[in-house]
Structure formats: C-alpha cells, structure tokens
C-alpha positions in Angstrom: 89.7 79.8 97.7 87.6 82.6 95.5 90.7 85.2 94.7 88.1 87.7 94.0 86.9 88.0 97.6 90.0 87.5 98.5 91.6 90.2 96.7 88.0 92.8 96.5 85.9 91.8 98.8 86.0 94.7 102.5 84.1 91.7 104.2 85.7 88.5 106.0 89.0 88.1 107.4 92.4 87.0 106.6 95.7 86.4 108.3 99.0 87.9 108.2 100.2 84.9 105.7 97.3 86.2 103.3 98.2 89.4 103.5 101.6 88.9 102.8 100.5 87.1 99.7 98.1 89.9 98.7 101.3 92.7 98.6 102.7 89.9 96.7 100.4 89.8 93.9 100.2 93.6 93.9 104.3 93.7 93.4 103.5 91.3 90.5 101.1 93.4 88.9 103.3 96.7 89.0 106.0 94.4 87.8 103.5 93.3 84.9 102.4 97.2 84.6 106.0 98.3 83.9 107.1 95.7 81.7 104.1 96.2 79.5 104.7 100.0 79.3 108.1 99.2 78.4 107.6 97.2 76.1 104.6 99.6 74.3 107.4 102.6 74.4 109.8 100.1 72.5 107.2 99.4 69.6 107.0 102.9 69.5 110.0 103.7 69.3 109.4 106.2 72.1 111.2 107.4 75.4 109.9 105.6 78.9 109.4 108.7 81.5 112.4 109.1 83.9 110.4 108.2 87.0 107.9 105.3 87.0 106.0 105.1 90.6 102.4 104.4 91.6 102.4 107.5 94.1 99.3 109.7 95.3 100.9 112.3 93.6 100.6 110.4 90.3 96.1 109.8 91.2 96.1 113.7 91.2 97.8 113.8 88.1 95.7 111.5 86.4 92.4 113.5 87.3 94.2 116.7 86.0 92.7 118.1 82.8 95.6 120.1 81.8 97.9 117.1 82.4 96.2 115.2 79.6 96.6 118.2 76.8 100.3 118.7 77.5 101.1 114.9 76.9 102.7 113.6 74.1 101.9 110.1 72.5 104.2 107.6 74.8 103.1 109.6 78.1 99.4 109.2 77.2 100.0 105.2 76.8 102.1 105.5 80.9 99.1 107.6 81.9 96.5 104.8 80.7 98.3 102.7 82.7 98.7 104.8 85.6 94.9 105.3 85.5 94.4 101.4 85.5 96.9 100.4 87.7 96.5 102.9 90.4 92.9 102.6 91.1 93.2 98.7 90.9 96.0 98.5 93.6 94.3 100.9 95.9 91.2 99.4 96.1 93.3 95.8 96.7 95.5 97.4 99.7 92.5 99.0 101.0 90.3 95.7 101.1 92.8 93.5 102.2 93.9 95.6 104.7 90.1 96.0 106.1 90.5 92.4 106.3 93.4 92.2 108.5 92.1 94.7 110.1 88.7 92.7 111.1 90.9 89.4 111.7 92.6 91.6 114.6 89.1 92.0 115.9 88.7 96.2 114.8 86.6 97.8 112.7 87.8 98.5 109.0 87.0 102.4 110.0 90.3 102.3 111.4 91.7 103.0 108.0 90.9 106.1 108.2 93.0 107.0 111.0 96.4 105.4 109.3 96.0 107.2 105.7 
C-alpha cells in the first residue's frame, strides 16, 4: 500500500477500517508533536504553555503577526510546531475523509457542508 496516497491523496477510496487507521496515525503524530516540544522546553530550561491543543483557534493564531512579536523564546519553538503540525493534520483529515466520503458513493464537496 503507498501511505502517501493513502494519507494525501483527495482521490480513491477507503473503508471505515482505513479510516480508523488514518485518526490513528494522526493521534501518533500529536503524541510525537508534544513529546518533542516537551522535550525542546526541557533543554531549554523553559516553561511548556499551560494548554497544548491543535484547535482552529490555534491556525488563527499562527497567521497573527502581532502573536509572533509578543512571544518569548520557548513559545516561538510551540508555535513552530503548531504551524507544522496543524497544517499537516488538516490536510490528512481532510483527504481521508474525501475518501470515505467517495467510498460511500458522495462527492468530496460534501465537506463543505459538515465544517
């Protein structure tokens, strides 16, 4: 199986099994994320923020300007992240679930209408 079609592609069609799998790998990933932020804010010595979460709320903050001059030097290093991570497991939901969605015989418009 080719994981990056699997994981990237908006074309094909996968089954709930695969789907599963994909929130699965996603989980892993954040898991991966906030370890490795963790452990960056303990070589530095620094304070991890209070609230770690890949929200929509955090993708507006990450395009804020003023967000960026405010931010000390452990916040920069989460925001890095964030802007790594969050792109990365929207564009995996979004794919996969175009996928499912063309596996229950719908177009992948249809995501649209559930964000």
């Amino acid at each position: 199986m080719d994981y990056a079609w699997y994981l990237f592609s908006f074309e094909g069609r996968i089954n709930r099994a695969k789907c599963w799998l994909a929130v699965l790998i996603v989980i892993s990933w954040m898991i991966f994320l906030g370890l490795t932020l963790m452990g960056i804010a303990h070589l530095f010595g620094a304070e991890l923020p209070s609230k770690l979460s890949f929200s929509t709320e955090q993708i507006f903050y990450v395009v804020d300007p003023e967000a960026w001059r405010s931010l000390s030097s452990t916040n920069r290093t989460s925001l890095l992240i964030y802007v790594i991570g969050t792109p990365l497991f929207l564009w995996v939901y979004l794919a996969t679930s175009v996928k499912r969605l063309h596996d229950r015989n719908k177009s992948g418009w249809w995501m649209l209408l559930s964000s």
